[in-house]
VOGURO-519813 format. One record per residue: residue in one letter; y, z, x of N, C-alpha, C in turn. Coordinates in steps of 0.2 Angstrom, whole numbers, plus 2048, in hexadecimal, padded with zeros to 3 digits. Layout:
! residues N
aYZXYZXYZX...
***
This chain:
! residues 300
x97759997597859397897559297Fx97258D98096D58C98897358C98Dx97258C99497658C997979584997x97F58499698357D99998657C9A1x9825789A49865769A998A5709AAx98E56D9AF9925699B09915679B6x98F55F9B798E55B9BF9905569BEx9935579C69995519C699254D9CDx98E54D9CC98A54A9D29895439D0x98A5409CC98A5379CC9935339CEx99553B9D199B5379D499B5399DDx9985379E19985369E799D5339E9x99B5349EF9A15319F599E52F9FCx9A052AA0199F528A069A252EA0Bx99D532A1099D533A1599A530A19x99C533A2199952DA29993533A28x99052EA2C989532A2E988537A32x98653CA30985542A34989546A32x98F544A2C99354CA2A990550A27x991554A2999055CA2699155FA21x99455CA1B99655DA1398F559A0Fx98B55FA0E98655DA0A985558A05x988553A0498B5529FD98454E9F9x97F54E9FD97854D9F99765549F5x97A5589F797655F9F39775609EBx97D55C9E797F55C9E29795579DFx9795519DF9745509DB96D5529DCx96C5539E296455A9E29645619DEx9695629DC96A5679D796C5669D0x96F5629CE96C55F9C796555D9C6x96255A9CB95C5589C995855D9C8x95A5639CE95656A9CD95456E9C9x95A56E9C495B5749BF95856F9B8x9585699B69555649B494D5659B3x94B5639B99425639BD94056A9BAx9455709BC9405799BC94457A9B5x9455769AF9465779A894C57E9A8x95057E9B09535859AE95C5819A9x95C57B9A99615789A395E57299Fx95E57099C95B56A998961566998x95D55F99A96355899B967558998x96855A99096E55A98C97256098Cx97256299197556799297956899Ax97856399D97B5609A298055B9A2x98655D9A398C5599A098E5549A7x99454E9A599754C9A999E5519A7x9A05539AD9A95549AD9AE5519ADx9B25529A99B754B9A99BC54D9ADx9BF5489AE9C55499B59CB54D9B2x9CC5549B79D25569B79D85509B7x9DB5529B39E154C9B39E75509B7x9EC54A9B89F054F9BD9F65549B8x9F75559B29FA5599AF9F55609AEx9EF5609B09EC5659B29ED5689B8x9EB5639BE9EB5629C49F25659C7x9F95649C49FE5669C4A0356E9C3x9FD56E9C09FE5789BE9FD57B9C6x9F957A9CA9F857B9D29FA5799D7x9FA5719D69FC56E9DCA0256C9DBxA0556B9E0A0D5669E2A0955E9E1xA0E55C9DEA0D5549DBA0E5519E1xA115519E6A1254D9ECA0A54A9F0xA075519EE9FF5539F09FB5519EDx9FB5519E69F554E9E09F85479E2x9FF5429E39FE53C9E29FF53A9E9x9FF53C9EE9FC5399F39F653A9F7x9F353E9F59EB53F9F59E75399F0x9EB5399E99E85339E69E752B9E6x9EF52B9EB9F05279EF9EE5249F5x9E95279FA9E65269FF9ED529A06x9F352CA039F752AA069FA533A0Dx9F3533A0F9F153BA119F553AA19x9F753DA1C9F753CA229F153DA27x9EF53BA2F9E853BA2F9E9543A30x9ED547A329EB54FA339E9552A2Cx9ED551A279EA555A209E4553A1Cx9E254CA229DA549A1F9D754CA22x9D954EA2A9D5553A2E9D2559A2Bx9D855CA289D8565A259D3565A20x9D355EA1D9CE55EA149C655DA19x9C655AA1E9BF55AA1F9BA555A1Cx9BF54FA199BC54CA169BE544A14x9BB53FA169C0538A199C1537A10x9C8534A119CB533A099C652CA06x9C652CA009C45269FD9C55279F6x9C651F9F39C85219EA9C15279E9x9BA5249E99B652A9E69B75319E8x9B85339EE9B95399ED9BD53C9EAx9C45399E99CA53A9E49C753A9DCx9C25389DC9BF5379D49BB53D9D4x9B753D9D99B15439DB9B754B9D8x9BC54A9DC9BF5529DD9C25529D5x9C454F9D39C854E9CC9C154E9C7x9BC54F9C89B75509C59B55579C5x9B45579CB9B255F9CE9B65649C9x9BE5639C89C25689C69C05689C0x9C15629BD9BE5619B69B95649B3x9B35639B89AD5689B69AF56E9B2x9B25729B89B557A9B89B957B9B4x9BE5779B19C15769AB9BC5779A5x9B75729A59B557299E9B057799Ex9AC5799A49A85809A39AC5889A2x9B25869A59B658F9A29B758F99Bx9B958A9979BB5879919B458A98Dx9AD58998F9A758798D9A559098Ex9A75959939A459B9949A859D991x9AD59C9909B35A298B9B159F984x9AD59C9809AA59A9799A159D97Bx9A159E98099959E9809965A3986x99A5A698A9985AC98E9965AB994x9925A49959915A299B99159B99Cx9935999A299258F9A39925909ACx9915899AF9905899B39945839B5x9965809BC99757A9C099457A9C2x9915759C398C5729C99915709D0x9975729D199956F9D69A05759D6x9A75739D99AC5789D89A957E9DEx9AF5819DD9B05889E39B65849E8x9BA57F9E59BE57C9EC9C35829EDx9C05879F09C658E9F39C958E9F7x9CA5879FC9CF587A029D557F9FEx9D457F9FA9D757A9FA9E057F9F4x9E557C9F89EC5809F99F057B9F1x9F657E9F29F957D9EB9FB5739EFx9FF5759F89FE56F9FB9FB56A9FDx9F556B9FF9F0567A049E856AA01x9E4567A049DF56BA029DA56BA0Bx9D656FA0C9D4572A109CE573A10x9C9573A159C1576A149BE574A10x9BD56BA109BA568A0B9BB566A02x9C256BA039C456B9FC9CB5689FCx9CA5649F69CF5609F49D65639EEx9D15659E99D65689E49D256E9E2x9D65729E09D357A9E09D357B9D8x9CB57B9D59CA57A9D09CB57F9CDx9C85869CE9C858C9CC9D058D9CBx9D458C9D09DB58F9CE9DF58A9C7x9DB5819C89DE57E9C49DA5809BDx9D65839BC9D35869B69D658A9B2x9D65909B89D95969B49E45949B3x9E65909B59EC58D9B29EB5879ADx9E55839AC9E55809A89E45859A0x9DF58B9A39DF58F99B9E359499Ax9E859699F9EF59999C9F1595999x9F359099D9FA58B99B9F758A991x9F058A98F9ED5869899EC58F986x9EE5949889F059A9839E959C981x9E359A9889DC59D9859DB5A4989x9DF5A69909DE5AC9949E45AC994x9E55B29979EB5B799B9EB5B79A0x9E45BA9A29E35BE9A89DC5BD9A8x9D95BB9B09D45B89B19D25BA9BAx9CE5BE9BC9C95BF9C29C75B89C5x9C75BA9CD9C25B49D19BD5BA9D4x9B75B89D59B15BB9D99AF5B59DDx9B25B79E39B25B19E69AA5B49ECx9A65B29EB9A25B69F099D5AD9F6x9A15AB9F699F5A49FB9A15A8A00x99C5A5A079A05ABA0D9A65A8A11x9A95A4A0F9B05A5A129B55A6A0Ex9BB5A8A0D9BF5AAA099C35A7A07x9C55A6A039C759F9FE9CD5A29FFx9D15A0A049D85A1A069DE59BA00x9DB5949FF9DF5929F99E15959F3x9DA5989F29DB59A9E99DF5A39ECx9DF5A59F19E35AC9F19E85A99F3x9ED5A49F89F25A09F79F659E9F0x9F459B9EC9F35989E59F859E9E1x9F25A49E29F55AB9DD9F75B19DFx9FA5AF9E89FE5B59E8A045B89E4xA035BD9E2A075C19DEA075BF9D8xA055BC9D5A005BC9CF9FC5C19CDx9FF5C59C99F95CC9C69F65CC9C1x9F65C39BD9F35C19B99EA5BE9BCx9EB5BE9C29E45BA9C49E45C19CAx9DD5C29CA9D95C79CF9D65C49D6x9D75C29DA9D35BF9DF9CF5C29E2x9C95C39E39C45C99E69C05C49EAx9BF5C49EF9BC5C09F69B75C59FAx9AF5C59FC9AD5C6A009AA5C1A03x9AB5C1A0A9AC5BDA119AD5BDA18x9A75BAA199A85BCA239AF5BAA27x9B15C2A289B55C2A2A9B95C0A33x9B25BAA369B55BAA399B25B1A3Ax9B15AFA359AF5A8A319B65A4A30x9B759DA2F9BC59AA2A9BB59CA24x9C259DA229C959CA269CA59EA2Ax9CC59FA319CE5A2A359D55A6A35x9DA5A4A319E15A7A2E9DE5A7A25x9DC5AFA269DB5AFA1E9E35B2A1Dx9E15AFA159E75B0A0E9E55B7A0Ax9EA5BCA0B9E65C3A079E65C09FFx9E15C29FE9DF5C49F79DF5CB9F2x9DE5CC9EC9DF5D09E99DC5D89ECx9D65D49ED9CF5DA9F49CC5D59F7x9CD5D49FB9C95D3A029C45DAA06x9BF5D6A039B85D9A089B55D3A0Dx9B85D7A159B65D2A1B9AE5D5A1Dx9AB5CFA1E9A35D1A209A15CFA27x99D5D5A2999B5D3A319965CEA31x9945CBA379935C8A3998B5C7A36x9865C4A3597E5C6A3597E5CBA2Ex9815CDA2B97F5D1A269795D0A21x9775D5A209705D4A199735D5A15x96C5D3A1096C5D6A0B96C5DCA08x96C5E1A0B96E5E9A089755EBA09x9785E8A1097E5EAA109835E8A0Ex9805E0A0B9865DDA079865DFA00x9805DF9FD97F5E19F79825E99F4x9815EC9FA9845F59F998B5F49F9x9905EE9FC9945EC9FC99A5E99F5x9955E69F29985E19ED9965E69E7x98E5EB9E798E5F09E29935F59E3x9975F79E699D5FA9E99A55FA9E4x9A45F39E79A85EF9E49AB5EC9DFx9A75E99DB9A85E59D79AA5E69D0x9A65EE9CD9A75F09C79AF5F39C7x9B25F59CD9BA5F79CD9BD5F19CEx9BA5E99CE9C05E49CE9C15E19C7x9BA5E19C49B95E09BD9BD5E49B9x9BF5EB9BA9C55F09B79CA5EF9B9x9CB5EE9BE9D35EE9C19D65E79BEx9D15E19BE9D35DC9BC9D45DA9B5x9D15DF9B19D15DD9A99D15D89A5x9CD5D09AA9CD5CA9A99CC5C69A2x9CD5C199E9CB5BD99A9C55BA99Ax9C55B89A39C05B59A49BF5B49AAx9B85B59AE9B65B89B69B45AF9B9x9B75AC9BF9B65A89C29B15AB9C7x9AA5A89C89A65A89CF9A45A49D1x9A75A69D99A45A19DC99E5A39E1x99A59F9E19925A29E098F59C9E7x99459E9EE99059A9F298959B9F6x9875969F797F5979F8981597A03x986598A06988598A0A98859FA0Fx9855A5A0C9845ABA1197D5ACA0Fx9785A6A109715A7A119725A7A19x96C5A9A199695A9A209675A4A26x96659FA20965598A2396A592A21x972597A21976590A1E97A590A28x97A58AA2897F587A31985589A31x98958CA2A98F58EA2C993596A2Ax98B598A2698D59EA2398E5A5A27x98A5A4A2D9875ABA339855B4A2Ex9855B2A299845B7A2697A5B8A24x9785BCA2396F5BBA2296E5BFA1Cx9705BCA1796E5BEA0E9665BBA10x9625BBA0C95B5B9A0995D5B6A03x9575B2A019575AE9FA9585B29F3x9535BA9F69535C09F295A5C29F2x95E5C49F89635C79F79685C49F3x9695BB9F296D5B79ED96C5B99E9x9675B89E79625B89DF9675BF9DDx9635C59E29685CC9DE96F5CB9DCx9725C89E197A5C99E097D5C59DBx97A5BF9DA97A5BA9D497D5BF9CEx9745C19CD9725C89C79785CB9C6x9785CF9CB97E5D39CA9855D29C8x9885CC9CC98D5CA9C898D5C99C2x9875C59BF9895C29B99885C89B4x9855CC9B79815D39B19885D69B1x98C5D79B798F5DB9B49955D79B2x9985D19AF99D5CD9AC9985CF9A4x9925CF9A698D5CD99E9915D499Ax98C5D999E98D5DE99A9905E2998x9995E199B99F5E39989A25DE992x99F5D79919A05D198C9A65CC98Fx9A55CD9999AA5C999A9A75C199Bx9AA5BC9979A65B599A9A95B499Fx9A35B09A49A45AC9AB9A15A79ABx9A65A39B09A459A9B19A459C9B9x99C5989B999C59A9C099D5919C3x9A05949C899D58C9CE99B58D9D5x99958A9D79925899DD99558B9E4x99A5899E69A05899ED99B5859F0x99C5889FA9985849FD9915879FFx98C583A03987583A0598657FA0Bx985581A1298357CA1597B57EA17x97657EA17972581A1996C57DA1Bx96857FA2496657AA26961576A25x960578A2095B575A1895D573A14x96056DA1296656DA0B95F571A06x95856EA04955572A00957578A03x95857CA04957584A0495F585A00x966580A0296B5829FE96957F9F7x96757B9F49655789EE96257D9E9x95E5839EE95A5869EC95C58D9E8x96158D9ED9675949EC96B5939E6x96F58E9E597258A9DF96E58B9DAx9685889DB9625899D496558E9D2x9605919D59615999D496659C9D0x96D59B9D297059D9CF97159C9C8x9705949C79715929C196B5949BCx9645969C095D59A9BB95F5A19B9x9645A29BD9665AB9BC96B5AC9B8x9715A59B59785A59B29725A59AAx96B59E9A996859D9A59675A29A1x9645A89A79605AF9A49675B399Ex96C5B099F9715B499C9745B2996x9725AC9949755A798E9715A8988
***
């Protein structure tokens, strides 16, 4: 089976001018993977909305309907980073959706993708760092609750540390959390996770990579997973404005590889999603994402 991806990018949202949430880089990334034939039109889904009986597996219901109410206080619209409007509530409830229906699609088929998703700061209360509802955690509880996993891994490798989704599943031994991230990045109050690997400052590509080759094949055994969630951010490039880390376009490319190889060639399926990207090229983030999803391709 080709690879299947999922893009919520025909559901935008109004941001003021000059914010700093890429959100042009979603539809430049479907178009991308499209143009370099690495997914074929028919194989670019829309996500349908997480509904809130999904949505409700994670969050406090006071949160999913006053969020989809408009009915935020201005501080916890502050925390989201993101000014409220019905689209955006469409947008996020698409976003989880995605993730929904790509884990669904890589546990029948061994690999999928979202075009969007990674929201890791967003909490079981509030959402935080751009993210509104926490797809990944609402996935892996939409496919217990549905009797298709037990037990499920996060590879979280965005460079800030997904402090929601380790929130979400403290002490849960059913879900793995594994986070490598600049340790002195946002969050600024991180949430431990299952392993936390904190990364210095300006780091390369040799010592992140010596890092994650370290690491990773003891998280995939300890974790025993159904099904590996990664989040695949294009955010510790060299040239992202928020990431202070210096991967190369090479160094992503390897670590990609390596993730997926090594979910591949134990027989575990993963549904990756994108996280973030700020980078001071939106093409240079667009590019990274490609990539990824040309490297999920080579695996299908």
């Amino acid at each position: 089976m080709p690879l299947t991806v999922w893009s919520s990018a025909r559901y935008t949202f109004p941001l003021p001018a000059g914010h700093r949430f890429p959100v042009e880089k979603y539809a430049m990334l479907r178009d991308r993977v499209i143009e370099e034939g690495i997914v074929s039109p028919g194989r670019v889904m829309v996500p349908p909305a997480a509904r809130d009986d999904e949505l409700l597996l994670v969050h406090e219901a006071d949160f999913v309907a006053r969020y989809g109410s408009g009915r935020l206080t201005p501080q916890e619209e502050r925390v989201i980073g993101l000014p409220w409007s019905p689209e955006l509530v469409e947008r996020s409830r698409r976003a989880a959706g995605g993730t929904i229906a790509a884990a669904r699609h890589a546990l029948a088929f061994g690999v999928a993708m979202n075009l969007a998703g990674g929201t890791h700061h967003a909490f079981a209360d509030h959402g935080e760092g751009f993210c509104v509802f926490n797809d990944v955690a609402v996935s892996i509880r939409v496919l217990q609750r549905d009797g298709l996993i037990r037990r499920a891994a996060v590879v979280d490798l965005d460079v800030h540390q997904g402090n929601g989704t380790h929130s979400i599943f403290a002490n849960d031994d059913s879900v793995f959390t594994f986070s490598m991230h600049g340790g002195k990045n946002f969050p600024f109050h991180k949430v431990a996770g299952t392993l936390d690997v904190e990364l210095s400052d300006r780091m390369g590509d040799e010592e992140y990579l010596t890092l994650l080759t370290a690491a990773l094949p003891g998280v995939l055994a300890a974790a025993a997973p159904d099904l590996v969630f990664y989040i695949a951010g294009a955010d510790p490039h060299e040239g992202d404005a928020l990431g202070r880390l210096s991967l190369t376009f090479e160094g992503l490319a390897r670590r990609d590889a390596f993730v997926i190889s090594q979910c591949r060639e134990v027989g575990l399926p993963i549904v990756i999603t994108i996280g973030g990207g700020y980078g001071k090229r939106i093409e240079d983030t667009v590019k990274i994402h490609a990539e990824t999803a040309r490297i999920a391709a080579s695996f299908t």
